[in-house]
C-alpha positions in Angstrom: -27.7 -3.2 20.8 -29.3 -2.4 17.0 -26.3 0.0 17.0 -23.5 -3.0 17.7 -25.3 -5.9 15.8 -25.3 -3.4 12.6 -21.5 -2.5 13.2 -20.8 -6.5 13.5 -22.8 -6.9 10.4 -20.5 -4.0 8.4 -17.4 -5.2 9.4 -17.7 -8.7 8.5 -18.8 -7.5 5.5 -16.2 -5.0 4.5 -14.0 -8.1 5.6 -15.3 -10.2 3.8 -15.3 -8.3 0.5 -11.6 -7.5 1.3 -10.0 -10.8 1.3 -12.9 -11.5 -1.7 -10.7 -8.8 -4.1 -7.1 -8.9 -3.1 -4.9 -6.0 -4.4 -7.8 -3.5 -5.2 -10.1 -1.1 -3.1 -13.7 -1.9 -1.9 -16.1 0.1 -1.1 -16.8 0.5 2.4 -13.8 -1.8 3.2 -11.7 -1.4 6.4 -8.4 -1.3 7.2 -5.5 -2.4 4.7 -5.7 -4.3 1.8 -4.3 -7.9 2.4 -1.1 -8.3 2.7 0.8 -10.2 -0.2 4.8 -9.3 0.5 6.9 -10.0 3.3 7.1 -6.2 3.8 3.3 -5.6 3.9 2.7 -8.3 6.8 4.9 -6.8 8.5 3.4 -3.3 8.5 0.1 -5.0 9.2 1.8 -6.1 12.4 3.3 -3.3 13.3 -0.1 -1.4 13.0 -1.8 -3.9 15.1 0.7 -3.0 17.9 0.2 0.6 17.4 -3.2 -0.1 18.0 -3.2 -1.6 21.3 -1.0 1.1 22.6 -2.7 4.0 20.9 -6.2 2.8 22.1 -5.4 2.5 26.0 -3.6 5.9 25.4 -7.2 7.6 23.8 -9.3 5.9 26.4 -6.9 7.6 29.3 -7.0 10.9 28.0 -10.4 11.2 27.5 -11.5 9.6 31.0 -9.3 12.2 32.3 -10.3 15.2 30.3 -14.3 14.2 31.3 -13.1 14.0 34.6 -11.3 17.4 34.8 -14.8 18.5 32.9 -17.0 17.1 35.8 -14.8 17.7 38.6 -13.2 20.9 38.0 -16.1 23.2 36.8 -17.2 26.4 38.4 -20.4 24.9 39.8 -18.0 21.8 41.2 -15.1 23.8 41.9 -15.8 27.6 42.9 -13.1 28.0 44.4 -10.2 27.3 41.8 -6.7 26.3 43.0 -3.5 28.7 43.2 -0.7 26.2 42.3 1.0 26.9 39.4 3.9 24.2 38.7 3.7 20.0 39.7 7.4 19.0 39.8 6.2 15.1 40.0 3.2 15.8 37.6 5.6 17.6 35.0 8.3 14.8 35.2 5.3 12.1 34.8 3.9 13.5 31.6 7.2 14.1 30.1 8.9 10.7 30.9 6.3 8.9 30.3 5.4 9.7 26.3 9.6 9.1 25.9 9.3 5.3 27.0 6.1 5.0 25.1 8.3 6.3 22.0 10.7 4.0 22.9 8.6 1.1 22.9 7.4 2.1 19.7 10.6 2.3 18.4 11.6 -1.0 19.2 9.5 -2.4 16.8 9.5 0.4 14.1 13.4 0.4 13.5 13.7 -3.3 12.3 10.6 -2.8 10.3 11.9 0.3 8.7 15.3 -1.6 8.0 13.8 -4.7 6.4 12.0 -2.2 4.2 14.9 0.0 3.5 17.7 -3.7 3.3 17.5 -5.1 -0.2 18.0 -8.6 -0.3 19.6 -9.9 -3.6 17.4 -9.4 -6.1 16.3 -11.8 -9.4 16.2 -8.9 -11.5 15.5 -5.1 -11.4 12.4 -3.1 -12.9 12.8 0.7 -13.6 9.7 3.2 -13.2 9.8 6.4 -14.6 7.0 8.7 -14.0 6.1 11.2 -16.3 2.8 13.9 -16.8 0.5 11.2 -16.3 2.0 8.2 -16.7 4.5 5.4 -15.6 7.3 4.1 -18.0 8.7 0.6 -17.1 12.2 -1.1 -18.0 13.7 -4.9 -17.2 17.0 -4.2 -17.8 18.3 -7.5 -17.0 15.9 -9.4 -20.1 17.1 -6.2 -21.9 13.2 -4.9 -22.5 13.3 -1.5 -23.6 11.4 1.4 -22.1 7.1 0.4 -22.0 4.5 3.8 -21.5 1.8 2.5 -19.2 -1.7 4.5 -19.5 -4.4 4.5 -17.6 -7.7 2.9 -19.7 -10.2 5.5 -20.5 -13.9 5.2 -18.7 -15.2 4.5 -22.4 -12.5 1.6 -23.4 -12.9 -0.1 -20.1 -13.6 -3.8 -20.8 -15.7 -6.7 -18.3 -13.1 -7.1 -15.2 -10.8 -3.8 -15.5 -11.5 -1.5 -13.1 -12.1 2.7 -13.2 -9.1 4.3 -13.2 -7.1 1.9 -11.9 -6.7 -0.8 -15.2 -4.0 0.3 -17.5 -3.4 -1.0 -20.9 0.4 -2.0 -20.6 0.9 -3.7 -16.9 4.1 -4.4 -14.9 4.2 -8.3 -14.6 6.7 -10.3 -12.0 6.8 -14.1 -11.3 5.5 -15.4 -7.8 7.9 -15.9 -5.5 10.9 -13.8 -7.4 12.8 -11.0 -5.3 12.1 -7.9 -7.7 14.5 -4.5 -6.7 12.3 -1.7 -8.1 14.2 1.8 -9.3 12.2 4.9 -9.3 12.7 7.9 -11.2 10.7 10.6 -12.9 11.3 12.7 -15.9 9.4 16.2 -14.6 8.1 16.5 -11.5 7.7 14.5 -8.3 5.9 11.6 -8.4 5.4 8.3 -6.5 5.0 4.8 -6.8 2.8 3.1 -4.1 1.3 0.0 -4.0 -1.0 -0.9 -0.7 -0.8 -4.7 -1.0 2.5 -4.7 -1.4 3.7 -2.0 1.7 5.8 -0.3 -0.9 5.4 3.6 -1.6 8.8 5.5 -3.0 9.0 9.3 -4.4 10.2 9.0 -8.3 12.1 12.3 -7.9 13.8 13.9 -11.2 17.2 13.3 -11.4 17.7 10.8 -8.6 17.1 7.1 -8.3 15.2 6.0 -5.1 15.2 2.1 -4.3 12.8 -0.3 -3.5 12.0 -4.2 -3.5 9.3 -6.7 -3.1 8.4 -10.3 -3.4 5.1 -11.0 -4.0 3.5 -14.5 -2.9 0.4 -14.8 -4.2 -0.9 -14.7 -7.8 -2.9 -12.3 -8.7 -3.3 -8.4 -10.0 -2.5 -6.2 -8.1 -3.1 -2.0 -8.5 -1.7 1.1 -6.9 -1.6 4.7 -7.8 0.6 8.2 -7.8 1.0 9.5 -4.3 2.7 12.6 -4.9 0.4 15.2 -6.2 2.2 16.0 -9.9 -0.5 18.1 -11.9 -4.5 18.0 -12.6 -3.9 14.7 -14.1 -2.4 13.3 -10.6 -5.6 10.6 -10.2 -5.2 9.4 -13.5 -1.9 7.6 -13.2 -2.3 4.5 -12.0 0.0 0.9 -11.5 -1.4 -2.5 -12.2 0.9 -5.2 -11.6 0.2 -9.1 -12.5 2.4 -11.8 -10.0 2.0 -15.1 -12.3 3.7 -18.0 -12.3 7.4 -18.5 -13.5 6.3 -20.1 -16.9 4.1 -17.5 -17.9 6.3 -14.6 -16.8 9.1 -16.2 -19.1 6.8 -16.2 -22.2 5.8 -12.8 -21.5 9.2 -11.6 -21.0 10.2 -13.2 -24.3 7.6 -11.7 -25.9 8.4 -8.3 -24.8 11.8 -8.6 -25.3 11.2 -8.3 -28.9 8.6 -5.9 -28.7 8.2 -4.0 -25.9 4.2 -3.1 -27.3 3.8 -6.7 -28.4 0.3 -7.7 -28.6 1.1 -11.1 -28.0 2.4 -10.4 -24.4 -1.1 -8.8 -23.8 -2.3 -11.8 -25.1 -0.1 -14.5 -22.9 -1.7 -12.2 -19.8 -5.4 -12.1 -21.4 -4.9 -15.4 -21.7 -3.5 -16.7 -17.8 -5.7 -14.2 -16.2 -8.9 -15.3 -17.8 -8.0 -19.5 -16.9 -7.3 -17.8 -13.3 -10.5 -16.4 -13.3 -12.5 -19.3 -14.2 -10.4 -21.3 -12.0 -11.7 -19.6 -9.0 -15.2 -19.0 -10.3 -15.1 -23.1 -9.9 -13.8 -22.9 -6.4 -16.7 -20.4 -5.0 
């Protein structure tokens, strides 16, 4: 009973610390991150579906094999059976895993087209990934090319987190339809974000694509998933989803400069009022 009660007590609390720090990693934490793109919720239902078929599946297989255990030993059995071949029993166990699959696939093919479908996009961001580091373009506000690097353990600053915080971000507006285009200059890398349910290879010489919509404000950070070198943990994404008006000032900003302090600044600035905005609300 000590055993359960403790188990209730983590997972409230990993839970709990979860939905506390959207679009980041907590210790101890289970499951995904929450979901904060059309793609992501569904991935978290279609892993909640997988669940209730893999778990009836484990429980089955090992009540049978503690059964064939029990049952089935030399004590139990001395005198072991002859047969060879089960035509019904061989049937069975083949057919049945096919329709599970098929099941499964009923709900995995739409979800794997709605990832792979982009929907008209409000504009397009280019990653590049390079040995260790991402390179971002907006073509369409005609921002040039933007090296993003992770922020050293001894520059880190109150509220940016070990190596995860970056010193130039990716920044979208709430709500906007973003295609993503992935590339890499050198090896292969990959762009993943877990709150989003987006994770594409950035493969030298080819352009892979990708979209989300974000929903919620707020910063969001991924990693590499491609092993690319020693330097492979070090290359991390931070993207910001803010509102329309700030993204446009930023954009501006960036236009004109693409290492413009003052778009740091217009972020700095919106992410601190966010912050004591719901410092207020707890």
């Amino acid at each position: 009973m000590r055993f359960l009660t403790a188990l209730a007590l983590i997972w409230t609390t990993a839970a709990a610390g979860a939905l506390a720090a959207t679009g980041q990693p907590i210790d101890g934490a289970l499951g995904f991150q929450p979901a904060v793109t059309p793609i992501m919720e569904r991935v978290n239902d279609f892993h909640n579906i997988l669940l209730w078929i893999i778990i009836p599946i484990t429980l089955f297989v090992m009540g049978l094999l503690l059964w064939v255990m029990i049952r089935y030993n030399r004590k139990a059995n001395p005198n072991p059976s002859k047969n060879s071949h089960n035509t019904l029993l061989e049937v069975v166990w083949t057919a049945v895993p096919v329709l599970i699959l098929v099941v499964i696939s009923v709900f995995s093919f739409p979800l794997l087209y709605f990832q792979d479908e982009i929907p008209e996009a409000d504009f397009t961001i280019k990653a590049t990934g390079y040995q260790w580091y991402w390179g971002y373009e907006y073509p369409d506000h005609e921002v040039d090319e933007y090296v993003s690097n992770m922020i050293a353990d001894e520059d880190l600053e109150e509220g940016q987190l070990r190596n995860l915080s970056v010193d130039l971000p990716v920044v979208v507006p709430v709500g906007a339809t973003v295609r993503l285009q992935v590339t890499a200059a050198d090896v292969i890398h990959n762009w993943a974000m877990p709150a989003f349910g987006t994770k594409m290879d950035a493969i030298p010489g080819r352009i892979n694509e990708a979209w989300f919509r974000v929903d919620e404000a707020g910063t969001y950070y991924g990693q590499c998933s491609e092993l690319c070198g020693i330097r492979h943990a070090f290359m991390p994404i931070e993207v910001h989803a803010v509102p329309r008006d700030v993204f446009d000032a930023w954009i501006a900003a960036k236009a004109e400069d693409p290492y413009s302090d003052a778009a740091n600044a217009i972020i700095a600035e919106y992410s601190a009022a966010r912050d004591t905005r719901l410092a207020q609300l707890d």
